[in-house]
C-alpha positions in Angstrom: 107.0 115.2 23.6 110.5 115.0 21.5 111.5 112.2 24.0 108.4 109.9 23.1 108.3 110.5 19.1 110.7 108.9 16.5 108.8 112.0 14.1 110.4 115.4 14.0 106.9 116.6 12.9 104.5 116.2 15.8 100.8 116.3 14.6 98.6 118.3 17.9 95.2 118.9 18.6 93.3 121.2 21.2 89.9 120.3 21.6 87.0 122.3 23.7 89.2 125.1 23.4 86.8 128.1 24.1 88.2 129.5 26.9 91.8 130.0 27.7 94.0 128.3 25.0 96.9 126.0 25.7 97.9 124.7 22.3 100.4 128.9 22.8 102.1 127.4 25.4 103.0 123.8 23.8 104.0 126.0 20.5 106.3 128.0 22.3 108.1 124.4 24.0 108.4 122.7 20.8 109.6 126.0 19.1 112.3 125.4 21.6 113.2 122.0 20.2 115.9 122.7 17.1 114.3 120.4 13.6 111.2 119.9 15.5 107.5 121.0 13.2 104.2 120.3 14.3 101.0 121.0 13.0 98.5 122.7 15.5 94.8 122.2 15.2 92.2 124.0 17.4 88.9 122.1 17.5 86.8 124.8 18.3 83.0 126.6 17.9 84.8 129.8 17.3 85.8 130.9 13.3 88.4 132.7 13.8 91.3 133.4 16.4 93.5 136.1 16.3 95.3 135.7 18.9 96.6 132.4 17.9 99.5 132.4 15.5 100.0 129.4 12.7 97.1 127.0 14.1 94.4 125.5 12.1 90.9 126.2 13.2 88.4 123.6 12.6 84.5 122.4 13.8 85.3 118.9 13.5 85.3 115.9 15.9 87.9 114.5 17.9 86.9 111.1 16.5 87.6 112.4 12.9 91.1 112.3 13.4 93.8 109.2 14.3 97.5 109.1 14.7 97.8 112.2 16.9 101.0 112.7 18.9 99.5 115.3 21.7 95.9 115.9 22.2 95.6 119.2 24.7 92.1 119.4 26.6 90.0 120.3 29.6 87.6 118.1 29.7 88.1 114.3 31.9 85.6 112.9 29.0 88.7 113.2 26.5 89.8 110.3 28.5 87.7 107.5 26.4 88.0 109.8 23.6 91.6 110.1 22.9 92.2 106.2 23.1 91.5 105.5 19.1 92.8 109.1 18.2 96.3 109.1 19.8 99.2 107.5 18.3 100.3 104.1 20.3 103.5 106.5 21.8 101.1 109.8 21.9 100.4 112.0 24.6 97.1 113.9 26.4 97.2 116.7 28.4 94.8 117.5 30.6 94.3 120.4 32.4 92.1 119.5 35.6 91.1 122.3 37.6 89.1 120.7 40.6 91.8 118.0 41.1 89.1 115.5 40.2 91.1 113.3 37.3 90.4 109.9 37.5 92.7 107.7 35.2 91.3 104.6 33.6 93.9 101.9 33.4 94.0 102.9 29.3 96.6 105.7 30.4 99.3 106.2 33.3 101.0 109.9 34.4 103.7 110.5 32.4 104.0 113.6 34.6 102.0 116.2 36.8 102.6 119.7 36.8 100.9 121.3 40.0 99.5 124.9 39.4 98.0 127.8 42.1 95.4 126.4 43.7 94.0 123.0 43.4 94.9 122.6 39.4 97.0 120.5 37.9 98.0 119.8 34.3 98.5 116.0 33.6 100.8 114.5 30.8 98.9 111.3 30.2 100.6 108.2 27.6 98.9 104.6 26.5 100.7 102.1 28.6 103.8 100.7 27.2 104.1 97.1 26.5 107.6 95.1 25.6 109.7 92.4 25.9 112.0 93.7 29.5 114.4 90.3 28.1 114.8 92.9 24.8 115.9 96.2 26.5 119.2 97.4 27.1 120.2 99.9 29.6 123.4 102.4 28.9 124.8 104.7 31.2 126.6 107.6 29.3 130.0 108.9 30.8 133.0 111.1 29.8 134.7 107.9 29.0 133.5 107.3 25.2 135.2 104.1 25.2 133.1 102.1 27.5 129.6 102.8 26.1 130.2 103.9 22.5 130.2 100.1 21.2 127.6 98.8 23.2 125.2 100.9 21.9 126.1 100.7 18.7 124.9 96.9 19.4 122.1 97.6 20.7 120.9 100.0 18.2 121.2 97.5 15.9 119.7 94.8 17.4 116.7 97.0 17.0 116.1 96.5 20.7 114.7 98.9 23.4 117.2 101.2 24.6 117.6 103.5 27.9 120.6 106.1 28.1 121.1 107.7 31.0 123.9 109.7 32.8 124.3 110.1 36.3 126.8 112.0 38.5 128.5 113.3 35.1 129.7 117.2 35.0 129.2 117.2 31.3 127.5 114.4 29.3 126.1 115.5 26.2 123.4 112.9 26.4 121.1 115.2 24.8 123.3 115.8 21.9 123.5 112.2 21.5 120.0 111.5 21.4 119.2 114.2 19.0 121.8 112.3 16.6 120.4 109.1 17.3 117.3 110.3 16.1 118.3 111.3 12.7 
């Protein structure tokens, strides 16, 4: 989640959530993120839920909210729904026990998480679109000196930038991002 949103204050839904809640486990993630809030909403039959700490609990329609960074469900139907409620760099999560997810060309796996059995939780994102001529690529190293300035330039060009280090005891590419950021 962090790595697709400029926010520090994600904005989550869980919707058809009357069996086993998931919205628990994505608290405890971002909760693991330092400077990172979110605002958890379970869209739900049910009036009240104890066992869920600091989530909102409403009997509202998925369709009633827009620019939502994560929208958690069960149901494949939340496919068609989620296009006009998800932000254009937001995420849906579905968790697909039967192994029976079909993806529309609206969204591509951002990642698969196989679990016991045949289920699988998918990490679904909007397809991104951009100019390749306008994105640079970075590679981070021990050596300050040969990376610090060039992307410097191209954070300033406003372009599309990809850091990355490879075959580097210590980079501190994750430190660095987290500054870029703010």
């Amino acid at each position: 989640l962090s790595e697709n949103n400029q926010t520090l204050n994600l904005k989550c839904i869980e919707v058809d959530a009357n069996e086993e809640f998931m919205c628990s486990h994505v608290q405890q993630a971002i909760k693991e993120v330092p400077s990172m809030k979110y605002q958890m909403t379970v869209l739900t039959d049910k009036e009240s839920l104890e066992e869920l700490e600091n989530v909102n609990i409403e009997q509202k329609e998925l369709s009633d909210y827009q620019d939502l960074d994560l929208i958690i469900g069960r149901d494949i139907k939340l496919l068609e729904l989620a296009k006009s409620s998800l932000k254009p760099n937001g995420l849906l999560m579905i968790y697909d026990s039967q192994n029976a997810l079909k993806i529309s060309k609206d969204f591509q796996i951002a990642c698969n998480f196989k679990l016991e059995g045949s289920a699988s939780i998918f990490l679904l994102q909007k397809p991104k679109t951009f100019d390749k001529n306008s994105l640079d690529v970075i590679k981070i190293s021990e050596n300050v000196s040969e990376w610090l300035e060039p992307l410097k330039s191209s954070l300033n060009s406003k372009s599309h930038v990809i850091v990355y280090a490879q075959n580097e005891r210590i980079s501190g590419i994750i430190g660095l991002v987290n500054c870029i950021r703010r």
